[in-house]
N, C-alpha and C positions, 0 to 999 in steps of 0.2 A: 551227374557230371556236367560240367558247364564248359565248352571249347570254343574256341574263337577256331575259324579254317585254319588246318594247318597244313604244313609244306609238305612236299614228295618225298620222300625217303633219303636221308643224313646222309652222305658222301661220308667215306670211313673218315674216322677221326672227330668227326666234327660232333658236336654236344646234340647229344639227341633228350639226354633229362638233363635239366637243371635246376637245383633244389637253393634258395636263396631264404636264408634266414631261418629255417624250417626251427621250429620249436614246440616239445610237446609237456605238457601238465598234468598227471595225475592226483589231480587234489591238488595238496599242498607240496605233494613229489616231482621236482625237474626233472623229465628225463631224457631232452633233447635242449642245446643250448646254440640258437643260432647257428645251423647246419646250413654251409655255403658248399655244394659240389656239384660236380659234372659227371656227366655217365656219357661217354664217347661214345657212337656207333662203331662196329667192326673193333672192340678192343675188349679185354676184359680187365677190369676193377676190380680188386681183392678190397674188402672191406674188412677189418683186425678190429679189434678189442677183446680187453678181457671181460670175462663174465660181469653184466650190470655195468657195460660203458653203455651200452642204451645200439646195440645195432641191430640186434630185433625190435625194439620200437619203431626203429627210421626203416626198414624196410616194409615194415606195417603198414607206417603212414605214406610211402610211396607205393601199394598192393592195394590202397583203400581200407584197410582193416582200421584204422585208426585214422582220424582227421587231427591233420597238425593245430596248433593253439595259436602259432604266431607264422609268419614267412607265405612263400609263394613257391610255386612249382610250376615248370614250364617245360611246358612237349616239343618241340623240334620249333623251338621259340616263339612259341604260343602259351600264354597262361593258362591253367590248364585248375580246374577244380573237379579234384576224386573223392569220391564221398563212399563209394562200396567197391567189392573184388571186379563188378559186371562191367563200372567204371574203367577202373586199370585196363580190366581185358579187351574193351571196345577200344580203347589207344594204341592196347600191344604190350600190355608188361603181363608177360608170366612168371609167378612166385612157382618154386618146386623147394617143399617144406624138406626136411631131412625126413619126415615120415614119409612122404613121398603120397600118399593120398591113392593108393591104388588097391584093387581087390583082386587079393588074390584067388579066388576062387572063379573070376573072368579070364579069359584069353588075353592078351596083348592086344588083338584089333576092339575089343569090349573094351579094355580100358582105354583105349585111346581115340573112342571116339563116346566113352561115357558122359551121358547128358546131352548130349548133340548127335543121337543117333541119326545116321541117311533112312530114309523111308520110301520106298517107292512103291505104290498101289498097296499102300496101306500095310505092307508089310516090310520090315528091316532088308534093308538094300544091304547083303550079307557082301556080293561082288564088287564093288563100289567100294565099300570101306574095307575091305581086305587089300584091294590093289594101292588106295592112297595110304594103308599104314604100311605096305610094305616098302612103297616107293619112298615114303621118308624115312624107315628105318634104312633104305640102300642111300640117298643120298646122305647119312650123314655117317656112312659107314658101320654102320650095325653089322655086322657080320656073324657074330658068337651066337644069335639066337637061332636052335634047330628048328622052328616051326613059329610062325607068327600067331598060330594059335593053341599052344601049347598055355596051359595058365599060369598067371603072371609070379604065381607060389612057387611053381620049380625054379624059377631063376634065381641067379647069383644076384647078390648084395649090385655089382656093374651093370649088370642087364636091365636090373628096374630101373636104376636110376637114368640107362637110356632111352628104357618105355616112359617114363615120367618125362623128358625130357623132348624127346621126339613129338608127345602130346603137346607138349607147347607150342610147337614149333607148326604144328597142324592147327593152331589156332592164331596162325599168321603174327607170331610174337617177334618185335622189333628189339624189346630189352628181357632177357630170361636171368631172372633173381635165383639165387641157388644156395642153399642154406645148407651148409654143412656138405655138403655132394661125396667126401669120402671118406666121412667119417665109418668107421668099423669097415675097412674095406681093405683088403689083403694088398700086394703091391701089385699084383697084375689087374684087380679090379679096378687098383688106383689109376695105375697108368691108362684103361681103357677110358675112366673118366675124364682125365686131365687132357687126352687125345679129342674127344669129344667136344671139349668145354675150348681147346683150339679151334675145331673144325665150325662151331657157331660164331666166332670170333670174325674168320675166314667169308663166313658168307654175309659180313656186313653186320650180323646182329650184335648190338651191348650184352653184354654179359657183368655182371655185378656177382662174386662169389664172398662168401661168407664163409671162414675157414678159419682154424687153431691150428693148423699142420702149416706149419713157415716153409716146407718143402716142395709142398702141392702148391705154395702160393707165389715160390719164386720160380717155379718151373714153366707156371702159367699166366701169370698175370703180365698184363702189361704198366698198370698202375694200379696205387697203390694209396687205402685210405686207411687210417689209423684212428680209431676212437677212445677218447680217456674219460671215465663222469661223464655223458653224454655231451662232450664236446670234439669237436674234429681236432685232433693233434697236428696232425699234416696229413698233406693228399700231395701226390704229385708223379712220375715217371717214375717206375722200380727203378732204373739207375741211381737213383739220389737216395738208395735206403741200403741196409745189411740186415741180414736177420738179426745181430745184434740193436742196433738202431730201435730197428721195430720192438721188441722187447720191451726195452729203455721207453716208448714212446708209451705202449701197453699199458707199461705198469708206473710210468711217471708223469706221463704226458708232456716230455721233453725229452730232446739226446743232446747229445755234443758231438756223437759222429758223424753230424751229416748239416748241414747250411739248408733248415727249412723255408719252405716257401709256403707260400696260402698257394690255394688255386687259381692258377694261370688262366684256366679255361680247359678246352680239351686236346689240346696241344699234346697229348701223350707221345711218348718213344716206345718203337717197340723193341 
């Protein structure tokens, strides 16, 4: 990864990613066409499409998994080139898969400090890392988990995805990407999620979510990006969309309910 110095931490609202141009090529397959967007600090961006609009690619290519073909990317307006995941994670962007990446057969403080164990006098600093996972599962509201070391297998479908999450958050992440987050998830796990994915919003982090559920998405987002054939439909403030709109946008790549805009910048409403 290649970075010119960048600024101090985004004042809410203002553009902490900005993707200009982004375009990606497999082979002779487009699957990204000129992706101009902004990812606001302290907001969260619901990203739509329908299956094969290309929004697991573009979040590839901004995770490092995939290097774009064409366009530029820029960190709290600094250009910014991410070539692998180590990349992303040194600037601050944590992807959390819909697999969620966790072993169930570890504790909660095991997973969440997996790879990056504390050591001290040559052996696992067990105190240490029980106190900083429990202290961020209290600051961001965890409360349903009986035991921080309880294995991450007993838990409900909501609880991992707030050990998955909370682990980002323990790796100092300024934008946390979330893929799918309630999918297969009862309506009380939904609501502990969508509460959550507030509460990151709240402490200044971007959040970029990835969702098929139009309910989870207008409950939470604050803006709102639409993908059609891997091109941006519109992006812009949820106020300017309806779940009908979005739909229409999905699966045509144009509405008539709603006066689109390109992106403004990161001007969002909440």
């Amino acid at each position: 990864m290649t970075v010119q110095d960048t600024n101090p931490a985004q004042p809410q609202g203002q553009s902490l990613l900005r993707l200009a141009g982004v375009g990606k090529n497999f082979g002779a397959v487009q699957a990204l066409y000129g992706i101009d967007l902004d990812i606001p600090a302290g907001q969260v961006t619901a990203l739509l499409g329908d299956n094969g609009a290309g929004k697991s690619t573009l979040i590839k290519c901004v995770s490092g998994i995939f290097a774009p073909d064409h366009g530029e990317m820029y960190w709290q307006d600094q250009q910014v080139h991410v070539h692998s995941p180590k990349d992303a994670a040194d600037l601050g962007i944590a992807t959390v898969y819909q697999d969620l990446a966790l072993c169930d057969n570890l504790d909660i403080v095991a997973n969440m400090f997996l790879g990056r164990e504390l050591v001290k006098r040559g052996q696992l600093d067990e105190i240490t890392m029980e106190l900083a996972a429990k202290k961020t599962l209290q600051d961001l509201k965890v409360v349903t988990v009986r035991s921080i070391r309880q294995p991450v297998g007993s838990l409900s479908g909501g609880q991992r995805q707030s050990v998955a999450v909370a682990r980002a958050i323990m790796q100092d992440a300024k934008l946390v990407i979330l893929d799918e987050p309630t999918a297969a998830l009862g309506v009380t796990q939904t609501g502990m999620v969508l509460d959550l994915i507030a509460r990151l919003a709240s402490r200044g982090i971007a959040v970029l979510v990835i969702s098929h559920n139009l309910n989870d998405v207008m409950a939470v987002a604050d803006r709102i990006a639409v993908m059609y054939l891997g091109t941006l439909a519109a992006v812009g403030p949820k106020s300017q969309f309806d779940s009908q709109s979005v739909v229409d946008l999905m699966t045509t790549g144009a509405s008539s309910r709603m006066n689109l805009q390109t992106d403004q910048g990161a001007s969002g409403e909440h």
